[in-house]
N, C-alpha and C positions, 0 to 999 in steps of 0.2 A: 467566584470564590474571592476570598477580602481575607488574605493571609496578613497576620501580625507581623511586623518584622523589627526590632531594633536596631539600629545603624548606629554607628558615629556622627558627630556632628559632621566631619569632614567630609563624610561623602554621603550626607545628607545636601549640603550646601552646593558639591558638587555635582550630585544629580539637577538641582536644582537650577545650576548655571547652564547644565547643557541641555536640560527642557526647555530652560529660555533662550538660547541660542537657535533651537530647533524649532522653538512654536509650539510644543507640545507638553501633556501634560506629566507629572512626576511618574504618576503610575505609567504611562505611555512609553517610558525610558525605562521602568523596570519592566513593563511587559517584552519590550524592545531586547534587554540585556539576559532576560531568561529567554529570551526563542533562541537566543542567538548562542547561549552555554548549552543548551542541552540538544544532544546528537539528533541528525534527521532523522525521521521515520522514513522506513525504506518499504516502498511497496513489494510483497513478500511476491516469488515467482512460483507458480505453479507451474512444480516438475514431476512428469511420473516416471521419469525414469529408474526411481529409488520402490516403485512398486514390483510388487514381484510377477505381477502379471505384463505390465509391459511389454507389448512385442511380442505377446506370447501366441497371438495369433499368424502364423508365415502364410504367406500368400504365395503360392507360385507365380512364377513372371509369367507376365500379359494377364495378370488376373484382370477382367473386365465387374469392376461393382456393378452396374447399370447393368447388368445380365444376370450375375447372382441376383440380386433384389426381383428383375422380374420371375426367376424362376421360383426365389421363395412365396410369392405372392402369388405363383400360378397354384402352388401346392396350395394355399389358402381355401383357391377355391375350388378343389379337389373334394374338401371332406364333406364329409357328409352330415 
């Protein structure tokens, strides 16, 4: 995108002096000075705690997975 912008001379000149101090080019300094205004994007956290299901399965202690899973899988091949 190739935004329009009107500036002042003054910080037209001044952009200007510190792209050449930097080696870089004018848009380079404006691309430079908007990353740097506007707030990070923050990678969002996926939480379910705010689900209303969460948790909502209780397991009794010593629940062993790897034995429910084989039992459900025995019932598999049960049916007919």
């Amino acid at each position: 995108m190739r935004p329009i912008v009107d500036l002042p001379q003054e910080q037209i000149e001044a952009l200007d002096t510190y792209a050449k101090s930097k080696g870089i080019s004018r848009a380079a300094v404006v691309r430079e000075a908007v990353a740097t205004y506007l707030p990070n994007k923050k990678k969002r956290k996926v939480s379910f705690k705010d689900d209303p299901f969460f948790g909502s399965e209780k397991r009794p202690k010593g629940f062993d997975s790897v034995e429910y899973v084989r039992k459900l899988r025995a019932e598999w091949g049960h049916r007919g």
